[in-house]
C-alpha positions as a Python dict, from the first residue, in 0.01 Angstrom:
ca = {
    (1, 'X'): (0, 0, 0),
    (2, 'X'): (-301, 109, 168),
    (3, 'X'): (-533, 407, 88),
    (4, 'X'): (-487, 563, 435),
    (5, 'X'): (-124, 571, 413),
    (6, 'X'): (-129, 754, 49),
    (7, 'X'): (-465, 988, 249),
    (8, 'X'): (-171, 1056, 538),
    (9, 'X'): (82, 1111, 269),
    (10, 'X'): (-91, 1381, 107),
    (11, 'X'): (-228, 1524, 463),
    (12, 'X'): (123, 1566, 559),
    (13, 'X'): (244, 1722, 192),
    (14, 'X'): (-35, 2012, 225),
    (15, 'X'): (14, 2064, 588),
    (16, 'X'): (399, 2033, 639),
    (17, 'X'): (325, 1894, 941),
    (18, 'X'): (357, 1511, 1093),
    (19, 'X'): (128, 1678, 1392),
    (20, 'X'): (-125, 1907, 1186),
    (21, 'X'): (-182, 1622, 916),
    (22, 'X'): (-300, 1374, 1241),
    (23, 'X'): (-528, 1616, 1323),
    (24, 'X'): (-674, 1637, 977),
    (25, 'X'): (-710, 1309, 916),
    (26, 'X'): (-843, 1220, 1326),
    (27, 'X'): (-545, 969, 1409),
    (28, 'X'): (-265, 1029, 1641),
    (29, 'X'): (35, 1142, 1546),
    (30, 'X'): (232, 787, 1590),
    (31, 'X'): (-38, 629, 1381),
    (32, 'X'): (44, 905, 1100),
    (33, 'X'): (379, 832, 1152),
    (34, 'X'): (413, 437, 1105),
    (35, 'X'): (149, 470, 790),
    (36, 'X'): (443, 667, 626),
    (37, 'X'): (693, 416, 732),
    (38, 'X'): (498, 134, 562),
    (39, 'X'): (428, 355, 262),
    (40, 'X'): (797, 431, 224),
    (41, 'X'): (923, 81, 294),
    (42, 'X'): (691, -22, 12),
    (43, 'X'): (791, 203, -267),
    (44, 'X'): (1150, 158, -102),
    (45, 'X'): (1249, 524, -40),
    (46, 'X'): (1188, 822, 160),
    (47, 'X'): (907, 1045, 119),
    (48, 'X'): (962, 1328, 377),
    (49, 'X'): (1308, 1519, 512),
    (50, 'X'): (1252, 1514, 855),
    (51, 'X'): (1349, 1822, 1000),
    (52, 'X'): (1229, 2113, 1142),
    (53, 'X'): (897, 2100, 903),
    (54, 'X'): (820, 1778, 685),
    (55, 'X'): (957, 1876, 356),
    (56, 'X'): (896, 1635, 56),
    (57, 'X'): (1253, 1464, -90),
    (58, 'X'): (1235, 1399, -456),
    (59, 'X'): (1059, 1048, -457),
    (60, 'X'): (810, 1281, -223),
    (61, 'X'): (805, 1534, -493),
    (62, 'X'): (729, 1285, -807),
    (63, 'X'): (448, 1056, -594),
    (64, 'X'): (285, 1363, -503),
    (65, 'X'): (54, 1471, -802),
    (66, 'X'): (-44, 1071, -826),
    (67, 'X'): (-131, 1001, -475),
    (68, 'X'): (-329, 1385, -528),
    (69, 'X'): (-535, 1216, -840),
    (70, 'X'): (-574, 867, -624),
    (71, 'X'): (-735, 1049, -327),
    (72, 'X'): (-942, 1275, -534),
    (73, 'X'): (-1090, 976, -726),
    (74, 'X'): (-1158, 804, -392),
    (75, 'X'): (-1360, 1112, -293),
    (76, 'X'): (-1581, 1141, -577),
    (77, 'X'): (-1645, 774, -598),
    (78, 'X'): (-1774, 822, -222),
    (79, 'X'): (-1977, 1118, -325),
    (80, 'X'): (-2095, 971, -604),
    (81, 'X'): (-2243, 637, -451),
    (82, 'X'): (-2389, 799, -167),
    (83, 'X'): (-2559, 1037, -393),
    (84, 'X'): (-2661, 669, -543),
    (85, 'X'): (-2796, 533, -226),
    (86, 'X'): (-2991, 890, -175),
    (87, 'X'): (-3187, 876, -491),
    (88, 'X'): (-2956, 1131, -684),
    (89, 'X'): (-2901, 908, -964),
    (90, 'X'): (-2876, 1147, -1289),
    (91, 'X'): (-3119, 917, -1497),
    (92, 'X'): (-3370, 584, -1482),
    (93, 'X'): (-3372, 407, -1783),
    (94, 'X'): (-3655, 168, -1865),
    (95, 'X'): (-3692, -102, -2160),
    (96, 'X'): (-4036, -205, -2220),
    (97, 'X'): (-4239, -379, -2465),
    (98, 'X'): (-4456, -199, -2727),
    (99, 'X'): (-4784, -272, -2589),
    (100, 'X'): (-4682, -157, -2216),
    (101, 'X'): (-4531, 145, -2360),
    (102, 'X'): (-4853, 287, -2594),
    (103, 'X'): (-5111, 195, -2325),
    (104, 'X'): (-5037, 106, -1974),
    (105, 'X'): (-4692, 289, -1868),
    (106, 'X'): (-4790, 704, -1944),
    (107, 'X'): (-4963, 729, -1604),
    (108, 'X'): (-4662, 557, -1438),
    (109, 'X'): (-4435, 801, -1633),
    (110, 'X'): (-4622, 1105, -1534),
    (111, 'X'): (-4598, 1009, -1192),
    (112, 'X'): (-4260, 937, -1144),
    (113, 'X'): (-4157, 1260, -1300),
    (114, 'X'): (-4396, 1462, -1069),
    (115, 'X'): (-4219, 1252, -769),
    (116, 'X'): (-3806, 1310, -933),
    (117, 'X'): (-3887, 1599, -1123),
    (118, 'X'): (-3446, 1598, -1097),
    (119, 'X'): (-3407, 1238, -1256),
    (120, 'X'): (-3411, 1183, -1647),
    (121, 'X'): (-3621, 919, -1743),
    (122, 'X'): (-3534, 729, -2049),
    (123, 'X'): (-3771, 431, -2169),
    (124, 'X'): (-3684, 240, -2498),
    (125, 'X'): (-3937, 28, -2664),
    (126, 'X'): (-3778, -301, -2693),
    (127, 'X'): (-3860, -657, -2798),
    (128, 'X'): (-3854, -912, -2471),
    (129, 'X'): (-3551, -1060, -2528),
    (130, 'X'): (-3349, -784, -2622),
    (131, 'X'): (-3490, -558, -2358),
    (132, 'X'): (-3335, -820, -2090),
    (133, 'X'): (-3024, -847, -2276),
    (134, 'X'): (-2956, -476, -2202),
    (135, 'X'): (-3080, -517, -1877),
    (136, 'X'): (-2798, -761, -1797),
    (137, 'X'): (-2538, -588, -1915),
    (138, 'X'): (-2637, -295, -1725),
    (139, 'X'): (-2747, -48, -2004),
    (140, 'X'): (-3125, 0, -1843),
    (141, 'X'): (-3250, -52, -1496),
    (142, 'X'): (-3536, -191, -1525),
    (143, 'X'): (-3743, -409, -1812),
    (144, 'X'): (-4055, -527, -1835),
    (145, 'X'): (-4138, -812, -2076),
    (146, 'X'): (-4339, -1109, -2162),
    (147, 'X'): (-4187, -1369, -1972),
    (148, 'X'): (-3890, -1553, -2066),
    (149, 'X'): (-3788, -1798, -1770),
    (150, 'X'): (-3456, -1913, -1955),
    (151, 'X'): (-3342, -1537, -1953),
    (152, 'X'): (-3500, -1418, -1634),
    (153, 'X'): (-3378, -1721, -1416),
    (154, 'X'): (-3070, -1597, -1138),
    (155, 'X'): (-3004, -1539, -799),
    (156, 'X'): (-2921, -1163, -900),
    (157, 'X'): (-3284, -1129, -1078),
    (158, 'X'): (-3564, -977, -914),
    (159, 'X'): (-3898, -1073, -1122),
    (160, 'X'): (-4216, -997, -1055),
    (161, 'X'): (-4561, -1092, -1234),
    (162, 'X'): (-4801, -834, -1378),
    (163, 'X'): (-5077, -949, -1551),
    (164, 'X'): (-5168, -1295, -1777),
    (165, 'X'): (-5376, -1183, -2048),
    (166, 'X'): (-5477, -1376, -2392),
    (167, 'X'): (-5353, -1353, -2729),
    (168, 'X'): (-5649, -1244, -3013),
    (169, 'X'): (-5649, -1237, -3354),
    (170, 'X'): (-5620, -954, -3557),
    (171, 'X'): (-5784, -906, -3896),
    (172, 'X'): (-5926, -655, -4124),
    (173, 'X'): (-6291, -626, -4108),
    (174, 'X'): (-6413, -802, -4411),
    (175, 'X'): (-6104, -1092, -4314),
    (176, 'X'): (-6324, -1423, -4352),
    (177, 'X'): (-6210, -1501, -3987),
    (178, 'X'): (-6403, -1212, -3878),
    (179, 'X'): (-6675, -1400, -3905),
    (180, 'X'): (-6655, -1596, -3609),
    (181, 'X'): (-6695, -1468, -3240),
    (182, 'X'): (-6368, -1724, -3177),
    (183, 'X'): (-6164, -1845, -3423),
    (184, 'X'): (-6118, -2194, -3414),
    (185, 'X'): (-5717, -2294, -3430),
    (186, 'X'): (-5796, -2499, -3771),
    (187, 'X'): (-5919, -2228, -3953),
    (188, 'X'): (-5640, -1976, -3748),
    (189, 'X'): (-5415, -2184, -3937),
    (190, 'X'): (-5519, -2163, -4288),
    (191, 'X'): (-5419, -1782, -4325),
    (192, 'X'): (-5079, -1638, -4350),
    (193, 'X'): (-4960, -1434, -4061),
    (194, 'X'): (-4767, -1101, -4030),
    (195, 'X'): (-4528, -1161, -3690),
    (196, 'X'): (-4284, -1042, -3472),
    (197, 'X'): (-3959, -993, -3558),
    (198, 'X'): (-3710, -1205, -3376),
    (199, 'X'): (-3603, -1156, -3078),
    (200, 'X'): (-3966, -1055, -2972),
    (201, 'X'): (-4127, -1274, -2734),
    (202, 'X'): (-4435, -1298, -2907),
    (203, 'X'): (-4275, -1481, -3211),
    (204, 'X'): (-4148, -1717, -3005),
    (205, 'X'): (-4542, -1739, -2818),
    (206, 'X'): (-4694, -1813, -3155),
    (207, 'X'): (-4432, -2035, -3261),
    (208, 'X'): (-4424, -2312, -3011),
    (209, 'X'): (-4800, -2302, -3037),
    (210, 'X'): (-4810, -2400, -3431),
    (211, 'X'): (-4571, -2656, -3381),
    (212, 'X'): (-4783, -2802, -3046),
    (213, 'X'): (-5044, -2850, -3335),
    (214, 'X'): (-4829, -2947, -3589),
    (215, 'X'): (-4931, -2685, -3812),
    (216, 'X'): (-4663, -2472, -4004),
    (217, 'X'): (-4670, -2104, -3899),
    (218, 'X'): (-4725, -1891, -4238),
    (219, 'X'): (-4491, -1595, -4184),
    (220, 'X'): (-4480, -1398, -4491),
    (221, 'X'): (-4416, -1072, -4323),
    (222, 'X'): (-4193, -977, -3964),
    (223, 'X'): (-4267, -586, -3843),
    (224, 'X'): (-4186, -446, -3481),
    (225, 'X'): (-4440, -217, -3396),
    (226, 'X'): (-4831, -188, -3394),
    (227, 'X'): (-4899, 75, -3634),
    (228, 'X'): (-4718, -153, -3911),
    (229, 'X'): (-4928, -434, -3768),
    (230, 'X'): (-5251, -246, -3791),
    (231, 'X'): (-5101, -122, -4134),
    (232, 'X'): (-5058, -398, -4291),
    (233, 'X'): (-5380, -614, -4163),
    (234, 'X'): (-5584, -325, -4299),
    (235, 'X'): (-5516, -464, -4600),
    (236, 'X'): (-5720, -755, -4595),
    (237, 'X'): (-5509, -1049, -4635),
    (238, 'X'): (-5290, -1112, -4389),
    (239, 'X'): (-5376, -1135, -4003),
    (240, 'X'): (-5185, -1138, -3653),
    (241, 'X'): (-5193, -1312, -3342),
    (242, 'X'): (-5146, -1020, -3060),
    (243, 'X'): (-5188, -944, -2743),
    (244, 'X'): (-5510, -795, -2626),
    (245, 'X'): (-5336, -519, -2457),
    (246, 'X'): (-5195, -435, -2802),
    (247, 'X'): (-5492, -396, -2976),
    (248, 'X'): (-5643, -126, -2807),
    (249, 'X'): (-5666, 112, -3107),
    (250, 'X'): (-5794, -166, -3346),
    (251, 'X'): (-6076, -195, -3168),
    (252, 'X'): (-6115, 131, -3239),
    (253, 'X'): (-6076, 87, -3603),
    (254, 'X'): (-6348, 19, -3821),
    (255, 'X'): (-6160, -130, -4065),
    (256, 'X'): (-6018, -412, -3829),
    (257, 'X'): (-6177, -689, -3635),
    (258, 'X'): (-6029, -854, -3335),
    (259, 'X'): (-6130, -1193, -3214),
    (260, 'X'): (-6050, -1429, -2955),
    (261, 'X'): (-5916, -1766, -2971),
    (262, 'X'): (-6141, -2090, -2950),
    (263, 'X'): (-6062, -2239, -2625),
    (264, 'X'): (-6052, -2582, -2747),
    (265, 'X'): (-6018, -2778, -3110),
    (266, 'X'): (-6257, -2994, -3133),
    (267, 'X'): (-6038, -3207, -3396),
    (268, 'X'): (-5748, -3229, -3184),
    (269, 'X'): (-5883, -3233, -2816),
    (270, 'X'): (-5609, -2929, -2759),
    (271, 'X'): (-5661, -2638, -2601),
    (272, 'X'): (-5587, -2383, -2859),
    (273, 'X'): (-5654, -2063, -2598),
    (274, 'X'): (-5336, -1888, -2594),
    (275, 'X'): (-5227, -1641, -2306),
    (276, 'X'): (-4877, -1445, -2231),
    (277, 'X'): (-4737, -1319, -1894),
    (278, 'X'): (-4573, -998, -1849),
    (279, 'X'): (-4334, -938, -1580),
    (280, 'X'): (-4110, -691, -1462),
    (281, 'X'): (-3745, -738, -1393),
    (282, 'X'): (-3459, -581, -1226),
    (283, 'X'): (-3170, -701, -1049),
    (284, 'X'): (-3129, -724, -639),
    (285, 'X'): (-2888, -446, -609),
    (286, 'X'): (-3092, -192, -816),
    (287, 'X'): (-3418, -264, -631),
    (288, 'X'): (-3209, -115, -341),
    (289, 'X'): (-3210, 262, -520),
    (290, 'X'): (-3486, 456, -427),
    (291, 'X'): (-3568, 590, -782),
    (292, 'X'): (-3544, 238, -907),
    (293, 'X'): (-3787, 122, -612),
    (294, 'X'): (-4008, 436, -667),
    (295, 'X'): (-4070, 290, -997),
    (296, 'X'): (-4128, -73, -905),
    (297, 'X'): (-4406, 3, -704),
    (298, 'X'): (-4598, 273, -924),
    (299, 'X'): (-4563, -18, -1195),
    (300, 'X'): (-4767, -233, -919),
    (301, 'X'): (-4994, 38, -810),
    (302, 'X'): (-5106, 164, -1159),
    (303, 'X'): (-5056, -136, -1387),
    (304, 'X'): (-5147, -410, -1217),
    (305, 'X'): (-5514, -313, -1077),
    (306, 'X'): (-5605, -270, -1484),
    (307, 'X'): (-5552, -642, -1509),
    (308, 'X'): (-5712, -778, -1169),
    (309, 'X'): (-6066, -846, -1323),
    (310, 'X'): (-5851, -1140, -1560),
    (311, 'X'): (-5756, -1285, -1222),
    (312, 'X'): (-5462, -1267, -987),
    (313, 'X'): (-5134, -1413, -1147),
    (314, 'X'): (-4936, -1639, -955),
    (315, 'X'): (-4592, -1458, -844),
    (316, 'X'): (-4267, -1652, -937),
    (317, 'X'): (-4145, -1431, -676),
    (318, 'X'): (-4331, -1273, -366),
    (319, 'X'): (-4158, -989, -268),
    (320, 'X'): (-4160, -727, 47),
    (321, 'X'): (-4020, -432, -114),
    (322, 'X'): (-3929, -200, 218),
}
């Protein structure tokens, strides 16, 4: 069974007419005519009395309103993707992580609204791994997260790199590492931390680092956003490892200090300078949307030019995005 033969069924049922319903559909009238003999020989009974008119027997009658349903669900799903392909997607939905969200992606947001003022854009703050979790099962279009090469490796995934920038330390102003201009890892490591939750790529940053220097990571407290980091720091005894692109508004804040990492450790001849890479992901048949592509490059035209003074990353991925 063939969806031109139940398209030349239901041609023929609305025009009563072998010869009217070839016309409709653009095919002769002998082509019409042996796509109803394989339809019938397939469902092993006739469809039509042919007399005068074509009339529809009972098997006609009863196949009717399904073969009706069939071919209307063919046409929307045509309408429907090539309102795709045009850019007349209903929504965009973006996952992002908390410091891209506060800081860097308004202008990109503004934009892209101004450009589809007809698309809904929905953007979920979202730890790293999570937000490509949803990305792979096709609830967002879109992430971008610290990288994760074990969850952004696939011939469907489209990655490209944004910016490397360095982790700092966070405390509260009168925090004795706020003495130093860079903390040096063995002090960093003295002082309980307040982390990530899991599932957060940072967590996962910070944690492979302590155990590089043997050291046992002190995490007495696990929050998901920066207020409750800055929050809680405030308080003097507890401190955070972030990334500098997070701590925007503590600089701001009198009653926090942020400090960068030692580059070296002078007692274990490791360098204890720690940096993250953000990319942005999507897969290869979404990057073909033109809302979806819109938003690539404003990402690359806004984003990444804030970053360019910390050097140009290395791409996992060049891409020509046409």
């Amino acid at each position: 069974m063939r969806l031109e033969q139940l398209q030349a069924f239901l041609a023929i049922a609305e025009t009563g007419s072998f010869q009217q319903a070839a016309r409709k559909c653009g095919v002769t009238q002998s082509t019409i005519s042996r796509q109803i003999q394989a339809l019938e020989a397939d469902l092993g009974l006739s469809l039509f009395h042919r007399t005068t008119g074509a009339t529809l027997t009972l098997g006609g009658e009863r196949v009717l309103p399904r073969v009706r349903k069939i071919c209307q669900e063919w046409r929307t799903i045509k309408e429907e993707l090539a309102d795709l392909v045009a850019g007349k997607q209903p929504e965009l939905c973006i996952a992002a992580i908390h410091s891209i969200c506060s800081n860097c992606l308004p202008p990109v947001l503004q934009q892209f609204c101004h450009d589809y003022p007809d698309i809904q854009l929905r953007v979920t703050s979202l730890g790293s791994d999570r937000a490509l979790k949803v990305l792979k099962d096709g609830l967002v279009d879109l992430a971008i997260v610290m990288n994760n090469r074990f969850l952004t490796t696939g011939s469907e995934m489209v990655v490209e790199v944004l910016y490397d920038e360095p982790i700092e330390v966070l405390t509260a102003a009168d925090h004795p590492l706020a003495q130093f201009d860079k903390v040096p890892w063995f002090e960093l490591v003295r002082y309980p931390q307040v982390v990530f939750k899991d599932g957060y790529g940072m967590q996962r940053l910070v944690q492979e680092r302590f155990e590089r220097f043997g050291a046992t990571l002190q995490a007495v407290l696990e929050v998901n956003t920066l207020d409750a980091f800055r929050g809680v720091v405030r308080q003097g005894e507890l401190i955070a490892l972030l990334p500098r692109s997070a701590l925007v508004e503590a600089r701001q804040d009198p009653t926090l200090a942020v400090r960068s990492l030692a580059n070296s450790d002078s007692s274990t001849s490791v360098e204890s300078g720690l940096m993250r890479q953000v990319v942005m992901v999507t897969t290869q048949d979404r990057l073909q949307i033109p809302p979806i592509r819109h938003f690539w490059q404003l990402v690359k035209q806004l984003i990444v030019p804030q970053f360019e003074q910390q050097g140009k990353p290395q791409a996992i991925k060049n891409l020509q995005v046409r």
